[in-house]
MIROBA-194830 format. One record per residue (C-alpha): residue in three letters; x, y, z. Coordinates in steps of 0.5 Angstrom, whole numbers, plus 500, padded with zeros to 3 digits. Each point is the difference from the previous one (the first is absolute). Layout:
% residues N
ALAXYZ...
% end
This chain:
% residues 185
UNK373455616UNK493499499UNK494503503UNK496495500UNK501494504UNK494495500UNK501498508UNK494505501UNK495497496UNK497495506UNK499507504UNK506500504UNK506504500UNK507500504UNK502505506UNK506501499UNK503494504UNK497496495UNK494497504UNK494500495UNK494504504UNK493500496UNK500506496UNK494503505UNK504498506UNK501507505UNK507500499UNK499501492UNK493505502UNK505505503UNK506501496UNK496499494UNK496506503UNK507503502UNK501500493UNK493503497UNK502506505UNK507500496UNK498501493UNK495505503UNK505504504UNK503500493UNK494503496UNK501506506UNK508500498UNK498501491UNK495506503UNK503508499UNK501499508UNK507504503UNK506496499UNK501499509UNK494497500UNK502496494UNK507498503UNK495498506UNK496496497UNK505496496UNK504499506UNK492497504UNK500495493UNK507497502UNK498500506UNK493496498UNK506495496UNK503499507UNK493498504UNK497496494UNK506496501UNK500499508UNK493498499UNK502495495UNK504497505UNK498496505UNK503502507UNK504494502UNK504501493UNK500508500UNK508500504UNK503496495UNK498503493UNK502507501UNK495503499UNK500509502UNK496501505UNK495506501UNK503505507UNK499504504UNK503505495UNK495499495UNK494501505UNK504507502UNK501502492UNK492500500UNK498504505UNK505505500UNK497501492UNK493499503UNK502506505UNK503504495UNK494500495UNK496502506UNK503506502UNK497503494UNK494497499UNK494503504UNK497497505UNK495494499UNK493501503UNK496495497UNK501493497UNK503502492UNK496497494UNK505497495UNK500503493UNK501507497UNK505498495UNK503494496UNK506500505UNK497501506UNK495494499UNK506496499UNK503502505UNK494498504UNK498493497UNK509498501UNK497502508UNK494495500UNK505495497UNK505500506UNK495501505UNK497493496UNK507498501UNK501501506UNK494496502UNK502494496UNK507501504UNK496500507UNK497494498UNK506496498UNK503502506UNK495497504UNK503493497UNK507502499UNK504505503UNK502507496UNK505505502UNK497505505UNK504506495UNK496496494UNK494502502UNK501507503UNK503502493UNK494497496UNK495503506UNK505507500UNK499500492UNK493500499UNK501507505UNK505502495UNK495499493UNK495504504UNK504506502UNK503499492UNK494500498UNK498507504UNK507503497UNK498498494UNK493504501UNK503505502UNK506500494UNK494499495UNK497507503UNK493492500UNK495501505UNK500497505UNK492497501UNK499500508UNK495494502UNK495503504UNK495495503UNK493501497UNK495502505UNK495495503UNK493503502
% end
């Protein structure tokens, strides 16, 4: 198989029914940006992290495969393609480690300034690309339907990155920078 096609060069490309879309078209724009998070989130995986937030990540990177493909799909043909689906289950997974991580953080007082630690600052910046992707996705739903549980799971992921980020803060002995607002006169 060859990796290069030339059916792109006239800035298109396939969804995965076939239909040719623009390359900026939204629907690219999303999974595109879905992808951007993968390979970050596997940046975060290659770090000296605990290996339950390896397994986890690693679990959340299949997972994205899943939701690149069900927005590489149009809607009337997602049925007929078999294509997994993202659950209730999956959303659940995120918030009982998002609960776990939690009950052994400190309390948040103040908004956190992303930094401290190579790591964590990854871990921050896979957060604001899913929070990007998110926004994406919203926009594509305002056109085309996206499964409810597609959107909680990329909304309850960027809550999971934010509270990894903190464990790792924590894991890291990395200060955690609390903003404090400056003061006008």
């Amino acid at each position: 198989m060859k990796i290069y096609t030339k059916t792109g060069d006239k800035a298109t490309t396939a969804l995965f029914t076939g239909k040719r879309v623009p390359k900026h078209h939204i629907r690219i724009e999303s999974y595109g940006t879905v992808d951007e998070l993968n390979s970050f989130l596997g940046l975060l995986r290659d770090q000296e992290i605990d290996s339950d937030s390896k397994e986890i990540l690693a679990l959340i990177q299949n997972k994205l495969f899943t939701v690149g493909a069900i927005l590489a799909t149009e809607p009337k043909k997602e049925n007929r393609l078999k294509i997994p689906k993202i659950t209730l289950d999956d959303i659940q997974l995120l918030e009982e480690k998002i609960d776990q991580m939690n009950e052994k953080l400190p309390e948040m007082t103040h908004f956190i300034l992303p930094g401290g630690h190579t790591t964590v600052s990854y871990c921050h910046i896979a957060r604001t690309i899913c929070r990007r992707a998110e926004r994406m996705i919203s926009y594509l739903h305002e056109n085309e339907p996206i499964p409810d549980t597609l959107l909680a799971y990329v909304n309850r992921l960027s809550d999971y990155l934010f509270v990894l980020a903190r464990k790792l803060s924590k894991d890291l002995h990395a200060e955690e920078v609390k903003w404090i607002p400056e003061k006008l006169d």
